[in-house]
C-alpha positions in Angstrom: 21.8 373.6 123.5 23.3 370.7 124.7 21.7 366.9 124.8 22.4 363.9 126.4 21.4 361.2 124.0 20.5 361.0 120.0 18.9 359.2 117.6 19.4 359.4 114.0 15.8 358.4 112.7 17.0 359.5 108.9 15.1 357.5 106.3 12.9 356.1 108.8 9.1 356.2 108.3 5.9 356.9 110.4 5.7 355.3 113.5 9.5 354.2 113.6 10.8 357.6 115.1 8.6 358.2 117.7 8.3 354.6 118.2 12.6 355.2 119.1 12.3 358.3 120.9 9.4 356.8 123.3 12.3 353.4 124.0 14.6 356.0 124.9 13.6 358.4 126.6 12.1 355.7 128.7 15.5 354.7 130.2 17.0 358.9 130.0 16.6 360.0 134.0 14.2 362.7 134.2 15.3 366.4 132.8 17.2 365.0 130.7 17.5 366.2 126.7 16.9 363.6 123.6 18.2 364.7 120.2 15.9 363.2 117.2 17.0 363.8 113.6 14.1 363.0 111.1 13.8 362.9 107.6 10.0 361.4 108.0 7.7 364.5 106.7 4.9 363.0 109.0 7.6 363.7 112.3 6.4 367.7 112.0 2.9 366.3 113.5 3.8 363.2 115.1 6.5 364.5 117.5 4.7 366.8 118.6 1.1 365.3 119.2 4.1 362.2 121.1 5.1 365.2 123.2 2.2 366.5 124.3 0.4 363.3 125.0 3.6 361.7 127.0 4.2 364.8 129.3 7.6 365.2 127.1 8.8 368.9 127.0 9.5 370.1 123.3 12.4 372.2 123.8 13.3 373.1 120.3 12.7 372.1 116.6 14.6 373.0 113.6 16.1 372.1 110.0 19.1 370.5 108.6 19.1 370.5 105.1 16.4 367.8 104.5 16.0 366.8 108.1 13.9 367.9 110.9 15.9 368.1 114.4 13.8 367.4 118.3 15.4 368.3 121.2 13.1 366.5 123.5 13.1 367.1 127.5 12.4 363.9 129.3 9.6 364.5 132.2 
């Protein structure tokens, strides 16, 4: 799937990669797809409690050797 925007959130901790997503997905236009690499092992909970609490769609997660990947649809 394609995305319009990432952020490479590798080596950062809990809050700092939601705390990134939530900036910019903020100026993203609605519909629009955030790509979130994390290596933070609390980012399996937190992006998804973020998502579901911010109206965010979740399109897909996966792995990348030792990082977690978010495609995030902005609502």
């Amino acid at each position: 799937m394609n995305w319009d925007q990432e952020i490479d959130a590798t080596g950062l901790l809990c809050p700092l990669p939601v705390l990134k997503a939530r900036k910019r997905l903020a100026g993203m236009a609605p519909g629009a797809v955030l790509r979130l690499v994390s290596t933070d092992p609390a980012a399996v909970v937190d992006v998804p409690h973020f998502c579901a609490q911010s109206g965010h769609e979740l399109v897909s997660t996966s792995s990348e050797g030792a990082a977690q990947v978010y495609l995030i649809r902005r609502t």
